[in-house]
C-alpha positions in Angstrom: 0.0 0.0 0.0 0.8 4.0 -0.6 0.2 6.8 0.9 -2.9 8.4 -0.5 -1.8 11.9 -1.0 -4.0 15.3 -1.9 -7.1 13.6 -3.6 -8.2 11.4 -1.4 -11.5 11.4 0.0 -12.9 13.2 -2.8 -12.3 16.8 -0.9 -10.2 19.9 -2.7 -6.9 19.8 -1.5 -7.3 22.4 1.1 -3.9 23.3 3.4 -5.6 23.8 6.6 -3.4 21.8 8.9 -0.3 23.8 7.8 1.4 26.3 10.2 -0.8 29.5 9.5 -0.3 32.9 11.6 -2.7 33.0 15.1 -5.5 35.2 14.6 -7.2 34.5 17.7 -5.6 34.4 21.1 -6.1 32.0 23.9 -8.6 34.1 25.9 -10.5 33.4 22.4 -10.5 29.9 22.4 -10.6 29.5 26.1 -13.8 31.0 25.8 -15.2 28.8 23.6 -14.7 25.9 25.7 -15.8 27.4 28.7 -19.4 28.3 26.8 -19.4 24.1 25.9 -18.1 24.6 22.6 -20.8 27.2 21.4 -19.0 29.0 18.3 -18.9 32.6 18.7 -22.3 34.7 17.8 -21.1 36.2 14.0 -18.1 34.1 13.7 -17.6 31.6 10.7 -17.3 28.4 11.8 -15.2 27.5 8.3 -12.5 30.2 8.9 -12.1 28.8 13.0 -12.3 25.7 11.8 -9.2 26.3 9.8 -7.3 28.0 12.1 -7.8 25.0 14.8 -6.7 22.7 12.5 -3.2 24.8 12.0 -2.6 24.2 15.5 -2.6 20.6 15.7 1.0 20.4 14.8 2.0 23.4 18.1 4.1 21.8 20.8 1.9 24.2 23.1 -0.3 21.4 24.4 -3.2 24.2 25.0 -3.0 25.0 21.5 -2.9 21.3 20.3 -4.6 19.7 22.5 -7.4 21.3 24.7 -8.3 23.9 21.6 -7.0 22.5 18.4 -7.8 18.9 18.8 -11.3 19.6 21.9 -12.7 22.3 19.8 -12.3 20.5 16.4 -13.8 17.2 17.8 -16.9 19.2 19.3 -17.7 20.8 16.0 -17.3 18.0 13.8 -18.3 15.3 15.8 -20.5 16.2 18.4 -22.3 19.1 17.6 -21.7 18.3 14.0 -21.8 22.2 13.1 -18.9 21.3 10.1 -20.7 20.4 6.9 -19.3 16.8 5.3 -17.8 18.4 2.8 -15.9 20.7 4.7 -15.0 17.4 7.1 -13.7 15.9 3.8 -11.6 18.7 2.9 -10.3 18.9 6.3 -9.3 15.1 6.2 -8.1 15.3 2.7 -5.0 17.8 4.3 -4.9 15.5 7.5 -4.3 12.4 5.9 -1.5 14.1 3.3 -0.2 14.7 7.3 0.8 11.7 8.2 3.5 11.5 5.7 5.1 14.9 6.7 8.6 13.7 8.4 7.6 10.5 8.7 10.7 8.6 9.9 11.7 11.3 12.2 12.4 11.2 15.5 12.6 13.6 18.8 11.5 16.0 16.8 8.4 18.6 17.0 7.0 17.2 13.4 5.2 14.3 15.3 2.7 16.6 16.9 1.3 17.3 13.5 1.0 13.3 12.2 -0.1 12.4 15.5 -2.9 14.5 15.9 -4.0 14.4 12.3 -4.5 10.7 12.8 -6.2 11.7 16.0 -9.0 13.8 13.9 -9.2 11.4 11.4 -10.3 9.0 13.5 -13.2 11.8 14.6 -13.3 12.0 11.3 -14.4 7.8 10.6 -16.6 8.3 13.9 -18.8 10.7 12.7 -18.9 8.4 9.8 -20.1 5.1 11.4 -22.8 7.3 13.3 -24.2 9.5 10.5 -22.8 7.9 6.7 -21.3 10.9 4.6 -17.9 8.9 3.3 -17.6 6.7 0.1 -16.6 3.6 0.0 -13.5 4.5 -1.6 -12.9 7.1 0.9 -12.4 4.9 3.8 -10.5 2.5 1.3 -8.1 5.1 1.2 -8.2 5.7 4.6 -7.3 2.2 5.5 -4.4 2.1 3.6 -2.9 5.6 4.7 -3.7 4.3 8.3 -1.9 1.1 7.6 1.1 2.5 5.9 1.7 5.4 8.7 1.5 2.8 11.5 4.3 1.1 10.2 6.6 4.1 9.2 5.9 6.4 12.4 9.3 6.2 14.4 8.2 8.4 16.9 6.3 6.7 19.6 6.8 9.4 22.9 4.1 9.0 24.8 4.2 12.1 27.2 6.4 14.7 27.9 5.3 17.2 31.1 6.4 19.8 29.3 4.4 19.3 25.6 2.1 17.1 26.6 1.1 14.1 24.5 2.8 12.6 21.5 0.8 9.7 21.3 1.4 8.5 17.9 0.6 4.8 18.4 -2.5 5.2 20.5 -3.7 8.0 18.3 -3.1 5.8 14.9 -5.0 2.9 17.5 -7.6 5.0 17.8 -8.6 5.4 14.0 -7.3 1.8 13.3 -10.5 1.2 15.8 -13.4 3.5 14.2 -12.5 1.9 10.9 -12.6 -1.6 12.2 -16.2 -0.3 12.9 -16.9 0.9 9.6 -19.2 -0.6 7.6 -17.1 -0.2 4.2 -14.6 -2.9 5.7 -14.3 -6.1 4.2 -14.0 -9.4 6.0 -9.9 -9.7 4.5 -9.2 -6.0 6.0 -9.6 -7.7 9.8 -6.2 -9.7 9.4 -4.9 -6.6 7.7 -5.5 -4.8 10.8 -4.4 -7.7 13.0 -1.2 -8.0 11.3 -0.3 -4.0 11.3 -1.1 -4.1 15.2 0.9 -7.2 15.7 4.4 -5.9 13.8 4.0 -2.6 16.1 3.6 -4.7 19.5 6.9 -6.5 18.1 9.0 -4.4 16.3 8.2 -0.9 18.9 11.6 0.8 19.7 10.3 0.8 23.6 7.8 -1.0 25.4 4.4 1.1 25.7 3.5 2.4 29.0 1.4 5.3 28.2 -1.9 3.5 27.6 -0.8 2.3 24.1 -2.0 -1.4 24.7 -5.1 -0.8 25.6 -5.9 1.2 22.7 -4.5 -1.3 20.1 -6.5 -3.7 22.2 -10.1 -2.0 21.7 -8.9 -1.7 18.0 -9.0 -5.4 18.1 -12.3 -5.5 19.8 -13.5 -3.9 17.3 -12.8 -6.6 14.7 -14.3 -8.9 16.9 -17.5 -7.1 17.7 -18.5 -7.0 14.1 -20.9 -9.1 12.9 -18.9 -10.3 9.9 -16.2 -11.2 12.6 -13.7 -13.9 11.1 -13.3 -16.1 13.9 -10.9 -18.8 12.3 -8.1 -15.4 10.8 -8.7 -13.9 14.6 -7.2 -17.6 15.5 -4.5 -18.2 13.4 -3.8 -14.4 14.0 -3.1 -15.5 17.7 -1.1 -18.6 16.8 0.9 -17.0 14.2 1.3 -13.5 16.5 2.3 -15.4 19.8 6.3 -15.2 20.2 7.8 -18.6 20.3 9.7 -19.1 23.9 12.9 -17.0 24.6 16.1 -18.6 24.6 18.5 -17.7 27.5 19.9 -14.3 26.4 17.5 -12.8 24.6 18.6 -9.2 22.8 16.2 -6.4 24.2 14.6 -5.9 20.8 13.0 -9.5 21.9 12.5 -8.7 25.0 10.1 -6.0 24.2 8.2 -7.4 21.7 6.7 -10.0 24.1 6.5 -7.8 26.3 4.4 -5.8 24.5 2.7 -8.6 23.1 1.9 -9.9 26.3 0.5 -6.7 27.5 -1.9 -6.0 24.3 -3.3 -9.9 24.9 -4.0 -9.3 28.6 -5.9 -6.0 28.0 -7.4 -7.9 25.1 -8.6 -10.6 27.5 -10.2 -8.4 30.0 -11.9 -6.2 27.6 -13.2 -9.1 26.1 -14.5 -10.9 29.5 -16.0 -7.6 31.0 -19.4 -7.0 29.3 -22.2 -9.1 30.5 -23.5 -9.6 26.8 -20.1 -9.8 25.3 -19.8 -9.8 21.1 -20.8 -13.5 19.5 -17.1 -14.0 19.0 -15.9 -13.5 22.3 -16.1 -16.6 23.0 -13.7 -18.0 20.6 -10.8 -14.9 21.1 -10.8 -15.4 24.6 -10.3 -19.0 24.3 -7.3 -18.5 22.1 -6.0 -15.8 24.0 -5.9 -17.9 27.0 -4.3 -20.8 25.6 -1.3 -18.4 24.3 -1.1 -16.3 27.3 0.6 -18.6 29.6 3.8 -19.4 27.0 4.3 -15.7 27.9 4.9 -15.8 31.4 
């Protein structure tokens, strides 16, 4: 798979996540929030709407997080005050994101992949609630999702001074609203699987900010669907499970089972918790549970 770059999702190519000069302070948007995301009386929601999305990549964590990312996520999601085809637009430059530095690491460039896969998973949410995207939209989506999983480098969690990084829970989070999706074919589930199984093993570090349990309700979202493969979810185990460590294992190992470990244990409790768990529950939990205990 390639990146899909400017046409995708049948949106003009608008540049709305790129830096663009503040017009509105933070007494502005602090305001916003503190009326519960009511946009200003006389303001154009299309022009904000723009300028929060150029803040997504600021290292200020304000900026990024509580106004660019909040505010967005109220408007287009739930308030739903930004017309679909401004929504495509906006994930037209968002997706073209992801491949910006990609690679990089330590650097401020993740802020702006990260939290562009963060919206687009808003994005795919409004989506499953209230259909606007094409088939071939989410297609697209799918594969940019897929292909920036595996070349993000950058997986910070959290920083007390910037805030969250988050690229692997945030590229969990959309990997899990279009395992929802009802444009996702039955082969796309072990497509998912294996993406979220080659980041548990190959990770530079092992996750500790959350990461695991987001990859794991990306994988309960797979087996929650109605079309849920039970037999690929199976062999998915079998073929994901690391075989037993030799003596003196290198640390790359070590975390990879690690990780591994951690994304089948949150897996298991999610899956056990609801009192009318998905028809395949049965079946993941029963593989989980026979691979769990080679990993201890």
């Amino acid at each position: 798979m390639k990146f899909a770059l400017a046409s995708a999702l049948l949106g003009v190519v608008v540049h709305a996540a790129s830096p663009t000069p503040a017009v509105h302070d933070k007494a502005f948007w602090r305001q916003i929030v503190a009326s519960h995301y009511a946009a200003p009386e006389g303001s154009s929601v299309a022009e904000l709407t723009m300028e929060l999305s150029g803040l997504l990549g600021n290292p200020d964590p304000e900026l990024r997080d509580t106004f660019g990312y909040g505010i967005l996520t109220a408007w287009i999601y739930q308030k739903k005050i930004v017309p679909a085809d401004a929504v495509r637009r906006l994930a037209t430059a968002w997706q073209a994101n992801l491949t910006k530095g990609v690679g990089a690491t330590g650097t401020d460039g993740v802020f702006l992949r990260s939290f562009s896969a963060l919206m687009l998973s808003v994005v795919v949410a409004r989506d499953n609630e209230e259909p606007f995207l094409e088939r071939a939209d989410v297609r697209r989506l799918l594969d940019a999702a897929l292909d920036y999983l595996a070349a993000e480098q950058d997986v910070r969690g959290y920083d007390a001074r910037v805030g969250w990084m988050h690229s692997a829970a945030h590229t969990a989070d959309l990997l899990k609203f279009l395992g929802r999706s009802r444009h996702l074919e039955p082969a796309d589930q072990r497509a998912i699987l294996d993406a979220v199984a080659r980041k548990m093993r190959e990770a530079p570090v092992v996750f500790t900010f959350g990461e695991d349990e987001r990859y794991a309700r990306a994988v309960l979202s797979l087996v929650a669907r109605k079309d849920h493969d039970a037999g690929a979810f199976t062999s998915w185990v079998t073929a994901t499970t690391p075989a037993r460590m030799g003596e003196h294992p290198d640390s790359a190992t070590l975390r990879g089972v690690q990780n591994v470990k951690n994304l089948y244990s949150k897996l298991l409790v999610l899956l056990t918790l609801p009192k009318e768990p998905p028809p395949g529950a049965i079946a993941a939990r029963e593989a989980l549970a026979a691979a769990l205990p080679g990993l201890y």
